[in-house]
BAFI-3210 file (N, C-alpha, C; in Angstrom, 3 decimals, decimal comma, padded with zeros to 6 digits):
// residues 214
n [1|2|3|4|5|6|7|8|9|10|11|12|13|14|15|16|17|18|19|20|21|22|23|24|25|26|27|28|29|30|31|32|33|34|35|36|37|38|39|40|41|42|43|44|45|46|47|48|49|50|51|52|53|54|55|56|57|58|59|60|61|62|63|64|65|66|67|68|69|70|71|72|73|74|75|76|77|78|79|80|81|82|83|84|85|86|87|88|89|90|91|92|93|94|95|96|97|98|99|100|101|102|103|104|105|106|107|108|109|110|111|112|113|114|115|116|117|118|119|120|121|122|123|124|125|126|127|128|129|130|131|132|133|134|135|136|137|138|139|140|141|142|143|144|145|146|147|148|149|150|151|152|153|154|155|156|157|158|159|160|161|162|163|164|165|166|167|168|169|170|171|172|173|174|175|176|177|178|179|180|181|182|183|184|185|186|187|188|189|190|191|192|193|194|195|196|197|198|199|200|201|202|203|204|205|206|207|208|209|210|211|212|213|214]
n.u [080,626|077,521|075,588|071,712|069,657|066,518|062,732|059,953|056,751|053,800|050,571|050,045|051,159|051,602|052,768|054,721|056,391|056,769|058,158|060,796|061,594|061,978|063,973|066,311|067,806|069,279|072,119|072,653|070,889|069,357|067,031|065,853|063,642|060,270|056,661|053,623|051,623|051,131|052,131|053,538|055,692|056,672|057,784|059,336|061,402|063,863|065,202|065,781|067,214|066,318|067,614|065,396|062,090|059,544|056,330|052,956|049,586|047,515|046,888|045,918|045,853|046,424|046,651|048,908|049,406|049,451|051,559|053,458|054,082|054,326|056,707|058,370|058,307|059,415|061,810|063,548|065,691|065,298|063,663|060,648|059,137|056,032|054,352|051,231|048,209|046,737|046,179|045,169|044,502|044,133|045,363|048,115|049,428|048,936|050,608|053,008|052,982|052,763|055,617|056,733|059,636|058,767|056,610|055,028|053,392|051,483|050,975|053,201|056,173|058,632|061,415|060,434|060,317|062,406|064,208|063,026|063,375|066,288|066,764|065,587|067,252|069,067|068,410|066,559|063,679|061,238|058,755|056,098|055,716|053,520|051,637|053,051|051,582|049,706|051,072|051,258|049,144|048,602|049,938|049,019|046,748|047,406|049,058|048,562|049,637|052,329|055,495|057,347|059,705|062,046|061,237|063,109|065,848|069,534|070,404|067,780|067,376|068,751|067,898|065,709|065,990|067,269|065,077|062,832|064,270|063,556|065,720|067,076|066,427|068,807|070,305|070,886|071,271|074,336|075,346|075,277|076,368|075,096|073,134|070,490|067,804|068,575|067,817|065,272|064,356|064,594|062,877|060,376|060,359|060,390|058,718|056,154|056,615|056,620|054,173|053,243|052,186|052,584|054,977|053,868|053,078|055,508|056,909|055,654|055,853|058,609|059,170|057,838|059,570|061,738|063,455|063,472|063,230|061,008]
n.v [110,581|111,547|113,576|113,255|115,973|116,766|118,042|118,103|117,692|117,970|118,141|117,513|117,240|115,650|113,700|114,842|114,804|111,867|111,442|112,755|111,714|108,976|109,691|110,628|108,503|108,195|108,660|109,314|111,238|114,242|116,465|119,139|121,017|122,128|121,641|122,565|123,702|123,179|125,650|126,812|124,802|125,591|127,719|127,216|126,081|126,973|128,025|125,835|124,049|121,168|117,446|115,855|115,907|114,956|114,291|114,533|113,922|115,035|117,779|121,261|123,795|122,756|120,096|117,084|116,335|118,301|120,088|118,855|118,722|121,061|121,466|119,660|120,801|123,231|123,123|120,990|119,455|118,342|115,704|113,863|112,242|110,348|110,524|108,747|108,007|107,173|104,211|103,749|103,146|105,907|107,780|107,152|106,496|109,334|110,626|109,415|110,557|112,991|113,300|112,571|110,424|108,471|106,440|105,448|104,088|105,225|103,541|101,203|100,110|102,144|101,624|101,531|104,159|105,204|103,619|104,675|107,445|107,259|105,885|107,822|109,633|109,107|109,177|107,158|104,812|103,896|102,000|101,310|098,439|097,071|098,195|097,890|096,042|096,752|097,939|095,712|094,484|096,440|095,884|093,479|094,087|095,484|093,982|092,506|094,530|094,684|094,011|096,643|097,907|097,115|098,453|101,244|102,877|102,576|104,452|105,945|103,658|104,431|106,514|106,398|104,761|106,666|108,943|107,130|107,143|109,294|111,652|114,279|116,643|118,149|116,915|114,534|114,964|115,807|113,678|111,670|112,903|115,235|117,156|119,424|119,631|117,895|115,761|116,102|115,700|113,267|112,219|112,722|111,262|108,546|108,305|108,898|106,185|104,516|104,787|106,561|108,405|110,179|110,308|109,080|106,210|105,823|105,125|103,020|101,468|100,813|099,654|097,154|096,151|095,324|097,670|099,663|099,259|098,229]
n.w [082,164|080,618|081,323|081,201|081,324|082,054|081,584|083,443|082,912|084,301|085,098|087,953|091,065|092,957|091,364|089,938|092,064|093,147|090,598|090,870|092,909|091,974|090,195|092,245|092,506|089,958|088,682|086,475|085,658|085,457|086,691|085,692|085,447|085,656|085,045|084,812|083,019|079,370|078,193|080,177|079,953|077,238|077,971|079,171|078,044|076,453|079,000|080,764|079,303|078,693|077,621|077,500|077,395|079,947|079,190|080,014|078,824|079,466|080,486|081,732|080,122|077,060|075,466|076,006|073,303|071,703|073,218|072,632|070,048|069,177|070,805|069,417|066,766|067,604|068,724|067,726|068,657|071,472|072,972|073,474|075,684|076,480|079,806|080,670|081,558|079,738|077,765|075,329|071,678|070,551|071,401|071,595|069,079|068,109|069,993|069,005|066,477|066,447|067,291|069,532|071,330|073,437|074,785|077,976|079,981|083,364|084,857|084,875|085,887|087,490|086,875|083,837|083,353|083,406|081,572|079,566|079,030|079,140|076,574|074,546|074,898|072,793|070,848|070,468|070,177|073,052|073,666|075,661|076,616|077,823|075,507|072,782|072,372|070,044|067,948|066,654|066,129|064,775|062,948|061,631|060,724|058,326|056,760|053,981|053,135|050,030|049,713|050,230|050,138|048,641|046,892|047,465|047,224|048,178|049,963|050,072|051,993|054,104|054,985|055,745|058,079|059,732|059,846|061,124|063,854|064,369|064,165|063,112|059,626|059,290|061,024|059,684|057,842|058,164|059,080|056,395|054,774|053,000|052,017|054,049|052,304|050,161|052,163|052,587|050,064|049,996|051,727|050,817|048,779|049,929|051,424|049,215|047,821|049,623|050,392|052,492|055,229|057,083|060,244|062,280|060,732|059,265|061,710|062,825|060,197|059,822|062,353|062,209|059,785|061,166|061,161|063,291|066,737|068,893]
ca.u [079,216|076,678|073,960|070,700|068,424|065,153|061,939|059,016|055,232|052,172|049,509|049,288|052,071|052,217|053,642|056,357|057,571|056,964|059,326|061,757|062,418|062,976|065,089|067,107|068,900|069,988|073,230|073,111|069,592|069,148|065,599|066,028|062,481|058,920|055,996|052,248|050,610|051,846|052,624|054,821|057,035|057,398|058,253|060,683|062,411|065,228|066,277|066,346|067,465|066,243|067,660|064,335|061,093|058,677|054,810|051,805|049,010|045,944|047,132|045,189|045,711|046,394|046,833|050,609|049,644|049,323|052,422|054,565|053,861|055,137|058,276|059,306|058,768|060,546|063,030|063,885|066,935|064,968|062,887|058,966|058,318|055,102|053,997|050,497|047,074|045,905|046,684|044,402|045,449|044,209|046,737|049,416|049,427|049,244|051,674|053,992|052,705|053,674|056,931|056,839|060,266|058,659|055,590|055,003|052,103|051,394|050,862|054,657|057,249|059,230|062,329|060,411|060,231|064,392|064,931|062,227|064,490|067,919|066,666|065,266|068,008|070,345|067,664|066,068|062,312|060,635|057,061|056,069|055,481|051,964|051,068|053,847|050,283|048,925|051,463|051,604|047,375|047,930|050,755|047,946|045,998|047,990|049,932|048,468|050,474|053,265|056,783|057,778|060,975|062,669|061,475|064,054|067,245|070,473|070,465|066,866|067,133|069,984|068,001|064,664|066,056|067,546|063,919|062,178|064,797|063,343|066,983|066,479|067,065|069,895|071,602|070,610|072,852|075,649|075,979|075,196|077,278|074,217|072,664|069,369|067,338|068,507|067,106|064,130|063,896|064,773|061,810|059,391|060,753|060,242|056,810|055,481|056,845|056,047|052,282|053,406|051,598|052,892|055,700|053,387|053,151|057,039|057,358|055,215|056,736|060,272|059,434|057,472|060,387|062,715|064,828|064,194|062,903|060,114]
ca.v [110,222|112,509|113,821|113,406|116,678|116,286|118,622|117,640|118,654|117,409|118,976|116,873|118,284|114,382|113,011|115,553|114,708|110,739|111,083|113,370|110,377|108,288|109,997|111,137|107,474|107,961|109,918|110,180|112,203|115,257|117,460|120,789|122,443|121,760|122,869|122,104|122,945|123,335|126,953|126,536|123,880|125,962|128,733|126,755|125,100|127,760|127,994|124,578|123,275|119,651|116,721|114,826|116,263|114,042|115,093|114,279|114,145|115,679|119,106|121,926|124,513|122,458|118,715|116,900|115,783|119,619|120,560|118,072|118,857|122,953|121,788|119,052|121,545|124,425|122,632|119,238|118,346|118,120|114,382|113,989|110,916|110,202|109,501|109,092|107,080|106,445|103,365|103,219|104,010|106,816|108,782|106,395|106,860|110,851|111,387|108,888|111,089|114,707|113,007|111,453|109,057|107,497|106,153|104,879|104,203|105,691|102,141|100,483|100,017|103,132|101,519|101,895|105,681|105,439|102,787|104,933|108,829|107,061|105,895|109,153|110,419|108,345|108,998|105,844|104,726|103,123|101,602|100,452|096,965|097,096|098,696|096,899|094,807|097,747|097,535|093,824|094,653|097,692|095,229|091,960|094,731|096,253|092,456|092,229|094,942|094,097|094,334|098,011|098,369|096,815|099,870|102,092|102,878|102,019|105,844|106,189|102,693|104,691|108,115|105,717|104,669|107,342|109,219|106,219|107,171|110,827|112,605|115,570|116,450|118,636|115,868|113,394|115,339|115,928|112,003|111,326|114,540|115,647|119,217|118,882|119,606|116,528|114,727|116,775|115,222|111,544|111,934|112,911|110,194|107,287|108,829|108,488|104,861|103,606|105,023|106,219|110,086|110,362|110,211|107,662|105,275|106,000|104,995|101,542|100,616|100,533|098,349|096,058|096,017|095,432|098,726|099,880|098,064|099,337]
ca.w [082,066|080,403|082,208|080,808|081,760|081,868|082,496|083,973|082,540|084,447|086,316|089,134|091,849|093,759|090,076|089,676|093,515|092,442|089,532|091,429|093,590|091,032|089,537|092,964|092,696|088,921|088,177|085,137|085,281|086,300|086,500|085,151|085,191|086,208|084,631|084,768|081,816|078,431|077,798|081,120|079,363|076,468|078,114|080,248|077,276|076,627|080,433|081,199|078,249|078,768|076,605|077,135|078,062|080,273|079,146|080,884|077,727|079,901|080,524|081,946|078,789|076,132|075,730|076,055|072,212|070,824|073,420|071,638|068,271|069,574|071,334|068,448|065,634|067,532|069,169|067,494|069,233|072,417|073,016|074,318|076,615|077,227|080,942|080,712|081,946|078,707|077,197|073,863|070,822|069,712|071,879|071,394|067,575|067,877|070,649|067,965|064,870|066,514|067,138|071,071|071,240|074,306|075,497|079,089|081,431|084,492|085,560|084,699|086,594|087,739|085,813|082,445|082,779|083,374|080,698|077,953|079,149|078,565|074,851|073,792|074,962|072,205|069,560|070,480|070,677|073,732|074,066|077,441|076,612|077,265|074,353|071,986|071,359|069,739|067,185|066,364|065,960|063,070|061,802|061,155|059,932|057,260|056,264|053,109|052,147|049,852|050,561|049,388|050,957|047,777|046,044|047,740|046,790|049,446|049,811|051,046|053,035|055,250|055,280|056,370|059,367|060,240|060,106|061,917|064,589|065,106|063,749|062,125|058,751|059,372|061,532|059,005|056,293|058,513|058,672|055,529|054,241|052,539|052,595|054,577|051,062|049,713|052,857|052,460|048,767|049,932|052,805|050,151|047,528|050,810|051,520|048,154|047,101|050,620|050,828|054,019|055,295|058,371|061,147|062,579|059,599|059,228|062,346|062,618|059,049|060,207|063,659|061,058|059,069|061,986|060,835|064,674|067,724|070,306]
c.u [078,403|075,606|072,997|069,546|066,978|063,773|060,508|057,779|054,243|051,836|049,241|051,167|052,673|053,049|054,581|057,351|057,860|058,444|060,662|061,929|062,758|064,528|066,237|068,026|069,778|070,773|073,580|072,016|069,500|067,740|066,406|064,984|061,155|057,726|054,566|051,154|051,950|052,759|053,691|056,068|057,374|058,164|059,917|061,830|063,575|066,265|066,675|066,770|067,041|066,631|066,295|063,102|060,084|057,588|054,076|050,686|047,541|046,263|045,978|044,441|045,590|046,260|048,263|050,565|049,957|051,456|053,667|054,902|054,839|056,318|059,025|059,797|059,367|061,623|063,273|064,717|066,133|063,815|061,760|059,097|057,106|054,829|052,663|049,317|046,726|046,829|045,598|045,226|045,250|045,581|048,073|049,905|049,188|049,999|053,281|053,557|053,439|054,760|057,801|058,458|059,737|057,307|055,280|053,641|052,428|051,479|052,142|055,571|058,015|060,270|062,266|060,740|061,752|064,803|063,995|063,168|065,932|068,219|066,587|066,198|069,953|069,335|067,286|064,694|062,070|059,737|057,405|055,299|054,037|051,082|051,790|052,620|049,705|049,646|051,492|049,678|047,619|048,844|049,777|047,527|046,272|049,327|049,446|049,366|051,864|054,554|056,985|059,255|062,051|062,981|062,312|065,445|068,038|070,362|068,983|066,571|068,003|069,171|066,097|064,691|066,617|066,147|063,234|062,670|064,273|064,663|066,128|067,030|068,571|071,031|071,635|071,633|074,237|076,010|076,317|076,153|076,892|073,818|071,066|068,137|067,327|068,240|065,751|063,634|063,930|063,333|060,620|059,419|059,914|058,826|055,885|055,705|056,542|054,206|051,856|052,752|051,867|053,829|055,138|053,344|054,236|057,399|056,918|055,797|058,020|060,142|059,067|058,396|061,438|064,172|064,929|063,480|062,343|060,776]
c.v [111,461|112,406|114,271|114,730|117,030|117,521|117,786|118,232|117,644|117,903|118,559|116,982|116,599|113,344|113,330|115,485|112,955|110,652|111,696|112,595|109,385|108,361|110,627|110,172|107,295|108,873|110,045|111,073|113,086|116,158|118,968|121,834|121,716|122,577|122,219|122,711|123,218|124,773|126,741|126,089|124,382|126,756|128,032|126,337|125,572|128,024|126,980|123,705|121,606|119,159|116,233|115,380|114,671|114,577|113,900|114,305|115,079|116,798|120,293|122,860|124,235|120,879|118,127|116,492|117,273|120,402|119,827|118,591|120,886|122,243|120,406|120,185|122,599|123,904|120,725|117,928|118,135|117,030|114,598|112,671|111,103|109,701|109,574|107,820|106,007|105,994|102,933|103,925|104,960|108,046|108,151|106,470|108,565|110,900|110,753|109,968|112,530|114,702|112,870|110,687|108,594|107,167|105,416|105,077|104,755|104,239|101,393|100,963|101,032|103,087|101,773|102,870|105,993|105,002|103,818|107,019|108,460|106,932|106,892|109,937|110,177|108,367|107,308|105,434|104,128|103,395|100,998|099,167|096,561|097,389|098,122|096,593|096,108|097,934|096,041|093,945|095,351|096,513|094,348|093,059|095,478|094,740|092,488|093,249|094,068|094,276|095,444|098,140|098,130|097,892|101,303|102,006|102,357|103,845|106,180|105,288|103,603|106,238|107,184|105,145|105,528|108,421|108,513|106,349|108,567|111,895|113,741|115,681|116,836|117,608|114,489|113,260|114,841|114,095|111,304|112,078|114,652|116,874|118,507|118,872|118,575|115,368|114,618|115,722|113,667|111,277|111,952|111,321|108,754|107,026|108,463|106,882|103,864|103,777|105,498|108,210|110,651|110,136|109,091|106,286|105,098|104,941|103,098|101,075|100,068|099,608|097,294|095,703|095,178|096,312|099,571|099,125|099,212|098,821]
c.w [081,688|081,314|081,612|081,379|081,209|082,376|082,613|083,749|083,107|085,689|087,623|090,427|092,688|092,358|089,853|090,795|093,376|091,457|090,352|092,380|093,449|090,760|090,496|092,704|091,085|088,673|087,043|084,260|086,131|085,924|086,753|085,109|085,738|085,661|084,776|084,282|080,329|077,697|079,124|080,582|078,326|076,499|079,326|079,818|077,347|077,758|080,732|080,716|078,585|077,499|076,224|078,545|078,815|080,339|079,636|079,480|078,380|080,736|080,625|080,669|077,452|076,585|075,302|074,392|071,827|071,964|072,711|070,500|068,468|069,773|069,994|066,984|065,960|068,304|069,095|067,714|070,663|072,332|073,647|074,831|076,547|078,130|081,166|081,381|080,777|077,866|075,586|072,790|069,961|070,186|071,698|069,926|067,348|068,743|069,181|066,492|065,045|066,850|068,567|070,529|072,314|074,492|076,320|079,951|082,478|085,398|085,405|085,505|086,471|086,643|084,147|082,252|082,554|082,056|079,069|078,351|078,683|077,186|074,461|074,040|074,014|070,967|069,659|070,770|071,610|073,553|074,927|076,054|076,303|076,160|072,782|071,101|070,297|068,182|066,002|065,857|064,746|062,313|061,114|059,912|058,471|056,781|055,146|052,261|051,674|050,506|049,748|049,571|049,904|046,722|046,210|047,527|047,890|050,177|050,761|052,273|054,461|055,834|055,881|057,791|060,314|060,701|061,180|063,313|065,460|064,808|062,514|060,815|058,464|059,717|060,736|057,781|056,954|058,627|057,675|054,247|053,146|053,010|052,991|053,177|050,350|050,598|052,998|050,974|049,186|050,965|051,915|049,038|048,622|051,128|050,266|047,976|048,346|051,158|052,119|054,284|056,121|059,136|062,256|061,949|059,616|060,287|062,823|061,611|059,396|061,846|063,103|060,222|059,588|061,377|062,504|065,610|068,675|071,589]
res [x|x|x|x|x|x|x|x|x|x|x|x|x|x|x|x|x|x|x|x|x|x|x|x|x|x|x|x|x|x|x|x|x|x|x|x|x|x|x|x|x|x|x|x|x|x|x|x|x|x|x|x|x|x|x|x|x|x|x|x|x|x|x|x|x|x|x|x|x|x|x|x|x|x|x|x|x|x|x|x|x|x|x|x|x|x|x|x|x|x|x|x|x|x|x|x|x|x|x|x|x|x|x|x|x|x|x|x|x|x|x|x|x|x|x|x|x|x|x|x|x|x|x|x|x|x|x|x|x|x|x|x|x|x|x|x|x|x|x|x|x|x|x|x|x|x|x|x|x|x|x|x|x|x|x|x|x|x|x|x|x|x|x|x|x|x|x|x|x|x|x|x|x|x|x|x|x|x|x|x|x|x|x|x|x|x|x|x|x|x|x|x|x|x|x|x|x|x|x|x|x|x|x|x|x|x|x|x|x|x|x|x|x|x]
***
């Protein structure tokens, strides 16, 4: 059994003993670090190697959207949860844009935060449920588009879901047994012919698509 390790970022000291009793009954999670604000968790990353960070978005120093966006682009094999209050979507569409795999309420069931750490920890997305609607809302809203997806080769359909997944480009080659450059060129090629600007867009297109599932 692998053991998922996990660190823990949020300012509030009765949340990080909350989750740490969660997570006492799951063996195949283990807490590796603790930090409460964002420069903490970056500085914590290298010792405690976590598979799958759990951020807090309302952070003393920074905010869990701007600490994301640091620990995805310097360390991309490591996952962001979000465990947060806020359920609108302007944060729910930037923690997903700086490249979040999870997003969970403060308000859901203990089991979500287990069942949205085990995905991200398989390159897999969770949305808490609640917010699902939030999707199914930009989808109405963006239906008149056509179908694009035809306009991709078999080649970018395989390097599109693999993106939508959060894999990196590097690990995107080694599957594909491609040099990351030519995943680099297929991300740009998918981007243009899908109208797409973002790791957020990316990422709603392909649940609209059903290429992955919230």
């Amino acid at each position: 059994m692998k053991i998922i390790r996990i660190l823990l970022v949020d300012d509030h000291a009765v949340v990080r003993s909350g989750i740490q009793t969660i997570m006492a009954n799951e063996k195949d999670i283990e807490i590796t670090g603790e930090a409460e604000t964002g420069k903490q968790a970056l500085a914590l990353i290298k010792s405690a190697k976590p598979d799958v960070v759990v951020m807090d978005i309302g952070l003393s120093d920074m905010s869990g959207i701007e600490a994301t966006q640091k620990i995805t682009e310097r360390y991309p094999e490591v996952k962001v949860v979000a465990l947060t209050i806020h359920e609108d979507q302007e944060y729910f569409f930037k923690m997903l844009e700086v490249g979040a795999s999870g997003y969970v309420s403060k308000r859901a069931a203990p089991e979500e935060l287990v069942m949205a750490i085990r995905a991200a920890a398989i390159n897999e997305i969770y949305i808490t449920p609640s917010l699902v609607k939030l999707l199914v809302q930009d989808y109405f809203r963006q239906s008149k588009d056509r179908d694009t997806q035809k306009l991709l080769t078999p080649r970018e359909d395989e390097v599109l879901a693999y993106l939508a997944e959060g894999v990196t480009n590097r690990n995107i080659g080694k599957e594909l047994l491609i040099s990351p450059k030519t995943v680099a060129r297929h991300r740009e090629n998918i981007m243009r012919k899908l109208n797409l600007h973002n790791r957020t867009e990316l990422v709603k297109y392909a649940i609209r698509k059903g290429i992955i599932h919230p």
